[in-house]
N, C-alpha and C positions, 0 to 999 in steps of 0.2 A: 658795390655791395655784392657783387657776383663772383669775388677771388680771380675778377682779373685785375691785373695792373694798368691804371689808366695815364694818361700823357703828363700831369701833373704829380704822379707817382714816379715815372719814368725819369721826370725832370732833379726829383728831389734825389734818386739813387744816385745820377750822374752827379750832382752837385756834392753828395756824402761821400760819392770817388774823388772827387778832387780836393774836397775840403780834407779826408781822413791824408792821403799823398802827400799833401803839401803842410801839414801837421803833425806826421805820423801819430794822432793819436785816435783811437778808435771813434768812427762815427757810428752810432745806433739810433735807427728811425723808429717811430712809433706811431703808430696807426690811432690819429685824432679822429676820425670820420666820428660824426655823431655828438665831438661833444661839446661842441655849440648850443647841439638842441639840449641835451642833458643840464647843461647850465644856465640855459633857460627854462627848462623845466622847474629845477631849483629853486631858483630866483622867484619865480610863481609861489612855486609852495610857499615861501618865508615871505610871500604878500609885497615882495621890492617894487616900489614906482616904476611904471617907464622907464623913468626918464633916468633913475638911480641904475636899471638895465642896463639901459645902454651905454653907461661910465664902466660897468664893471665886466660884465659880461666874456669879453675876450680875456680878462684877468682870471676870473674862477674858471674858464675853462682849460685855460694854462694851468692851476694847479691841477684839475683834475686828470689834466693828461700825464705829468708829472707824478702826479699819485696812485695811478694807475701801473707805471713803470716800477715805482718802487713798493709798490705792492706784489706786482708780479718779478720781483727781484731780492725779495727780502729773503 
C-alpha cells in the first residue's frame, strides 16, 4: 500500500509476460488489494451467515474486481 511493487506483484508482471508472448493477446493486471476486506465488509452489511461467508466470499470479490475494471473502462 506504499506504491511499491512487491514480490508477489513482481511474480504476477513476469507471469502476464509470458502468458501475453505466448498468446499474443494482451494481458491487463488489476490491482485486487483490499477487496477481500470490501467483500466482507458487504457481506456484513446484508447480515450473510459465517458460514454462507465463507462459500461466497472469493466469488463477490471476483466480481467486484471485475467491476471495478469495467467501470474504470467504460
Amino acid at each position: 500500500m506504499n506504491n511499491t511493487v512487491g514480490e508477489r506483484a513482481e511474480a504476477s508482471e513476469k507471469y502476464a509476460e509470458v502468458l501475453e508472448s505466448r498468446t499474443g493477446i494482451p494481458v491487463i493486471l488489476w490491482d485486487e488489494r483490499l477487496t477481500t476486506a470490501a467483500a466482507e465488509r458487504t457481506l456484513l452489511e446484508a447480515d450473510v451467515s459465517r458460514k454462507k461467508r465463507k462459500k461466497v466470499i472469493d466469488k463477490l470479490a471476483a466480481v467486484m474486481i471485475l467491476q471495478s475494471y469495467l467501470d474504470a473502462n467504460n
